[in-house]
N, C-alpha and C positions, 0 to 999 in steps of 0.2 A: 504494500500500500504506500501511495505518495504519498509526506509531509509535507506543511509549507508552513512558513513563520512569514506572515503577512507584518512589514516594518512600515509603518505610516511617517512624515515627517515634511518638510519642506526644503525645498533645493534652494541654497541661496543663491549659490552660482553655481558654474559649470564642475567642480571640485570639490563641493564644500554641499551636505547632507544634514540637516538639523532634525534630528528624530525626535518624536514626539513622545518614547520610552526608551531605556537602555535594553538591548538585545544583549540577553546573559547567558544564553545557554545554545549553542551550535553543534551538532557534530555533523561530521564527513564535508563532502561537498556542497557548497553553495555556490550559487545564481543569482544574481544580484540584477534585477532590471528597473531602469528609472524610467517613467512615463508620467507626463502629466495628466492630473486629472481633468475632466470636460469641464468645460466654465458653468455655470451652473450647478452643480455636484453639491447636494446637500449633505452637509456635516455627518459623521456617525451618532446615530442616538447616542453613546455612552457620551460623547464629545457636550451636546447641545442638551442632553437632559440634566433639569431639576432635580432634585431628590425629592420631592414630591413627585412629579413621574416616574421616577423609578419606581416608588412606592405604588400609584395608582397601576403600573403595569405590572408589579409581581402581585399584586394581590388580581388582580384577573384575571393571571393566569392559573395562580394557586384555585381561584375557584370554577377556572375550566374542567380540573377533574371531578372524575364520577368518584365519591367518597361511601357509595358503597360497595367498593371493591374492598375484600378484606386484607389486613394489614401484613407484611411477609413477616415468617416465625424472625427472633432477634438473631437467633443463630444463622440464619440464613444470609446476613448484613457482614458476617465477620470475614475480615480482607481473604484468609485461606478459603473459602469459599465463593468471595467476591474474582480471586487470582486464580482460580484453582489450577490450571494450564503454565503458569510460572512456577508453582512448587516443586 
């Protein structure tokens, strides 16, 4: 399966990469392409949201589920069962 580490940021000029987070973790080969985005391009929600909307959009999602599906036993949550394929 492909990974991809999507690095957001802004070009100041032609050399010079102003990231909008530190990339801390890379292995093997990278690919690095710079393209500008479309004039118009609206910000990413995490960018341009309130914490009031953040709020108003997790709790709508929390109550998109069907809460009478019954709850998984506690043992079933624990990592050697969550990894079982890495053991």
């Amino acid at each position: 399966m492909e990974r991809a580490i999507v690095v957001r940021g802004s070009l100041k000029d032609p050399k010079h990469i102003e990231l909008d987070e530190p990339v801390t973790e890379v292995e093997g080969r990278v690919e690095l392409v710079v393209r500008s985005e479309p004039p118009g391009t609206p910000a990413p929600y995490y960018v341009s949201a309130t914490l009031e909307s953040w709020q108003r959009a997790f709790h709508a999602w929390v109550e998109q589920h069907d809460r009478s599906l019954p709850l998984p036993p506690p043992d079933s949550l624990r990592r050697e069962m969550l990894y079982q394929d890495r053991y």
